[in-house]
C-alpha positions in Angstrom: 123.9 70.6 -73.9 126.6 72.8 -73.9 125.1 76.5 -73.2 125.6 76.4 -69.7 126.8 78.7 -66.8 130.2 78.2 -66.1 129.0 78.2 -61.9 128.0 74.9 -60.6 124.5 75.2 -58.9 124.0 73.9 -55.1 121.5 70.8 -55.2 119.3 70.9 -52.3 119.6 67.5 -50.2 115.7 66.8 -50.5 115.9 66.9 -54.1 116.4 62.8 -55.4 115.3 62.0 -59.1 112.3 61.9 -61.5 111.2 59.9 -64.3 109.9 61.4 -67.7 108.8 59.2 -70.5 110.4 59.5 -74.0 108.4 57.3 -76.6 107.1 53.8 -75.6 110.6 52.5 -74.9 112.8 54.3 -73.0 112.5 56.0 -69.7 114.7 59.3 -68.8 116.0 59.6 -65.0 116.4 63.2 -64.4 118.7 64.4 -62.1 118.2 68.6 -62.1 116.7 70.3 -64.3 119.8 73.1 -64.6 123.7 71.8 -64.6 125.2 71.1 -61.8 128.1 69.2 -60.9 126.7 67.2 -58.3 124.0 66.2 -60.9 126.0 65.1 -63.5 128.8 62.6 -61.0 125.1 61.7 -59.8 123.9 60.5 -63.5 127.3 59.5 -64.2 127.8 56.9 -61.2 123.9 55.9 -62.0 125.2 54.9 -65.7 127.9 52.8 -64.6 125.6 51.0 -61.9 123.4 50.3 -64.5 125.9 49.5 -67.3 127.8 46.7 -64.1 124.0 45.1 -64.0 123.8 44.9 -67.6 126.9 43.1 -67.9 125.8 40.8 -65.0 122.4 39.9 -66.4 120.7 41.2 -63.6 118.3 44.2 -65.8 116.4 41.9 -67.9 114.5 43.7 -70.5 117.1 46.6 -70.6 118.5 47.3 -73.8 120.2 50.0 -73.4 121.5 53.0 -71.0 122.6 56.1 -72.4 124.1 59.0 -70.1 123.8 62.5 -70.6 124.7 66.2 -68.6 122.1 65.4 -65.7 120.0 62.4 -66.8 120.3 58.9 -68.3 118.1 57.2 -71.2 117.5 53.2 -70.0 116.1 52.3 -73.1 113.9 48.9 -72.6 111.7 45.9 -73.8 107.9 46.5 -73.0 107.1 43.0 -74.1 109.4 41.6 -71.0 108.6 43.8 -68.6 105.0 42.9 -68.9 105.8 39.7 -68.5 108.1 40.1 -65.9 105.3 42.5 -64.0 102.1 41.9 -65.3 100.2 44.1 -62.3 102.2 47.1 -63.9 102.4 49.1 -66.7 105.8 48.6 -68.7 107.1 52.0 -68.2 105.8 52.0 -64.4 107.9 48.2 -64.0 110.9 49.7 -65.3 110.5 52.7 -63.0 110.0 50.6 -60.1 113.5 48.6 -60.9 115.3 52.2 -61.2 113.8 53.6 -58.3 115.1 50.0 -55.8 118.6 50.9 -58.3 118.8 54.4 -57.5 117.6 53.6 -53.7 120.4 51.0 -53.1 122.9 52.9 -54.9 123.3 56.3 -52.5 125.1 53.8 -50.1 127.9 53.3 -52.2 130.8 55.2 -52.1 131.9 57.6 -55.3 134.3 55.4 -57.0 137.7 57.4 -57.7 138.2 58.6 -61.6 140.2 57.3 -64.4 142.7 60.3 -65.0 144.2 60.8 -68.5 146.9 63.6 -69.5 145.4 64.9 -73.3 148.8 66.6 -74.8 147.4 69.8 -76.7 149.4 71.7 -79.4 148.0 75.8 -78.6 150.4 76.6 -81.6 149.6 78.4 -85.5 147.5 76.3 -87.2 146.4 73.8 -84.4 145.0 77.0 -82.8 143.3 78.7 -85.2 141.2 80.9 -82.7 143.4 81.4 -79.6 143.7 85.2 -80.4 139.9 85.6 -80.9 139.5 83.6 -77.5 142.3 86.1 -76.2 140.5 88.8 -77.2 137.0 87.8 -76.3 138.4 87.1 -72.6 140.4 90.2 -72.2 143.2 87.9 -71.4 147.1 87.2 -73.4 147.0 83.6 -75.3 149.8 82.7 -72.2 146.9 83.4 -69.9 144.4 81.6 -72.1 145.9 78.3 -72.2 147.1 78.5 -68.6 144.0 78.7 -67.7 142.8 76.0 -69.7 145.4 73.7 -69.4 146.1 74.7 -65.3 143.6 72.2 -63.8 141.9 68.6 -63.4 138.7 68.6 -65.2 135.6 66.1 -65.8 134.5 64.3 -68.9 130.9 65.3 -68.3 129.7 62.9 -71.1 130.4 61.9 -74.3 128.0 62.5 -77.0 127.1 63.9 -80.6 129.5 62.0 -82.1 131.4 58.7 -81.6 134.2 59.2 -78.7 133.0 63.3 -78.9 133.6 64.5 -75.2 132.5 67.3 -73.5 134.9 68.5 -70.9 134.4 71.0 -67.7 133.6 73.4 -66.3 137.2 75.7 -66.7 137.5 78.8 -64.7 134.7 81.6 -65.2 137.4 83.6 -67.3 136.9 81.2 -69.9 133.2 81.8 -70.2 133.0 82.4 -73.7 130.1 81.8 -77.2 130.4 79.3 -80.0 131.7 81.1 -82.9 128.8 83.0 -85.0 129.6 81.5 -88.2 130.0 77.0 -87.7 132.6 76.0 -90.0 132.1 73.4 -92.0 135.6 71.2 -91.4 137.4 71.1 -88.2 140.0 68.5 -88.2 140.0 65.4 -86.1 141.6 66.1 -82.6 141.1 69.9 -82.2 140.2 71.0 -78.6 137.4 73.5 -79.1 136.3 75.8 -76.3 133.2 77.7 -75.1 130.9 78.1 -72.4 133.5 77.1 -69.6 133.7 73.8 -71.6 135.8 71.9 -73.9 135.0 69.5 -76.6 137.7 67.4 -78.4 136.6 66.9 -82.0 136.9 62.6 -82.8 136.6 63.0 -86.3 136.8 66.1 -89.5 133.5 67.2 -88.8 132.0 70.5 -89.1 131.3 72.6 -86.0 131.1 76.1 -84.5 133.3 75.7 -81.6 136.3 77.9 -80.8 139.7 75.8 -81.5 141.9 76.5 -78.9 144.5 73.5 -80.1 144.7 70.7 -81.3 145.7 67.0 -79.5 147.4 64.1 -81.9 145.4 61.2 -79.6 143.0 59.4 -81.0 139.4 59.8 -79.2 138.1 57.2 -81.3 139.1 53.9 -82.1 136.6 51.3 -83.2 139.0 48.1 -83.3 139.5 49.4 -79.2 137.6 48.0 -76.8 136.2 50.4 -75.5 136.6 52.2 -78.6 136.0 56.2 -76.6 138.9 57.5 -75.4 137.1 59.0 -72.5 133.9 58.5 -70.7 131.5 60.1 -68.4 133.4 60.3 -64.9 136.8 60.9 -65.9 139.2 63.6 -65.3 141.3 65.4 -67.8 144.5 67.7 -67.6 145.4 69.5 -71.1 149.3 69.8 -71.2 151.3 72.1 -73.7 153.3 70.3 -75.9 155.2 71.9 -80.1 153.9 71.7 -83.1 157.2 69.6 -82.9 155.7 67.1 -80.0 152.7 66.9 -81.7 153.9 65.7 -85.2 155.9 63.2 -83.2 153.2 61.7 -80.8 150.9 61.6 -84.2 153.2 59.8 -85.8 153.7 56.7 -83.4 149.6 56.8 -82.8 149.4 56.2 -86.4 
């Protein structure tokens, strides 16, 4: 979900949630139906709620709760939840236990994010398509990446790939398309740009983002625990460092 407006949209205060089936074992809790800030800290904190009861072995028949842009997946046991509620359906029992979650949780307050600095190389190589991006924005690379780099920004989620975030929403003067043509290869690390958002590339995979840089820190480190980098929630600042810096900080993360 990355073709978004770069504008977060108002949610109106009588709008809550809704459930939508997806397959006969997992429930989707929808937040908007367009992207919004707002929706997305909402399915955000709702993950980590649910994620805390999991690991306190209070959701019996949860298996597991994946986040997204403006929803979350809860993925879940019909065989237990029939037992545990046998006057409901499965999917209607597990919608009940959201809805008492999601009640219960609007009284808590926001919880205050994990901040990271991400050191980005904007230089030759590690940039490959910061004087397209120039170009596209009517703006000088210097602009570009101080406006890229020139703010706190959320990890809206992680998905697609292992420790893959996507990162937003920058200023409306960096509203831009995917390149036309995907390339197969980008190399593991480079900060790709479009639509207002970043993504940070955990692995050589192929992709059609525009690489704005590249960053020498790992997002993706299975022997971790956690093994992402980032999650849903937290903020990000991209700081400017050499082709000099970079060579150095990817040596000692080696």
């Amino acid at each position: 979900m990355s073709d978004v407006d770069c504008e977060f949209r108002p949610v109106r205060a009588e709008q809550r949630w809704q459930f939508e089936p997806c397959g006969d074992s997992c429930i989707v809790v929808v937040f908007a139906t367009v992207f919004s800030a707002h929706a997305n800290r909402r399915a955000v904190a709702f993950s980590a709620t649910l994620h805390d009861l999991l690991a306190r072995g209070l959701l019996s028949g949860v298996t597991d709760v994946i986040p997204a842009m403006v929803s979350v997946g809860v993925h879940y046991s019909p065989d237990v939840f029939a037992t545990l509620y046998p006057e409901l359906s499965p999917y209607d029992a597990v919608a009940h236990v959201l809805d008492n979650a999601l009640a219960q949780q609007q009284n808590v307050p926001r919880v205050t994010p994990k901040r990271l600095e991400i050191p980005v190389c904007y230089e030759g190589d590690y940039a490959p398509d910061l004087l397209d991006i120039a170009s596209a924005c009517n703006m000088s690379p210097g602009e570009v990446i101080a406006a890229h780099s020139g703010q706190w920004v959320d990890v809206l989620m992680v998905g697609f790939a292992p420790g893959h975030p996507y990162i937003g929403m920058h200023p409306p003067a960096l509203k831009l398309a995917r390149r036309a043509v995907p390339r197969t290869l980008v190399k593991q690390g480079s900060v790709g740009l479009a639509n207002c958002q970043s993504v940070i590339y955990p692995a050589d995979l192929p992709g059609g983002w525009n690489i704005i840089g590249r960053t020498p820190l790992p997002m993706f480190t299975p022997a971790n625990q956690p093994p992402c980098l980032l999650s849903g929630g937290d903020q990000v600042r991209f700081v400017p460092i050499t082709a000099r810096e970079f060579e150095q900080l990817a040596g000692a993360t080696r």
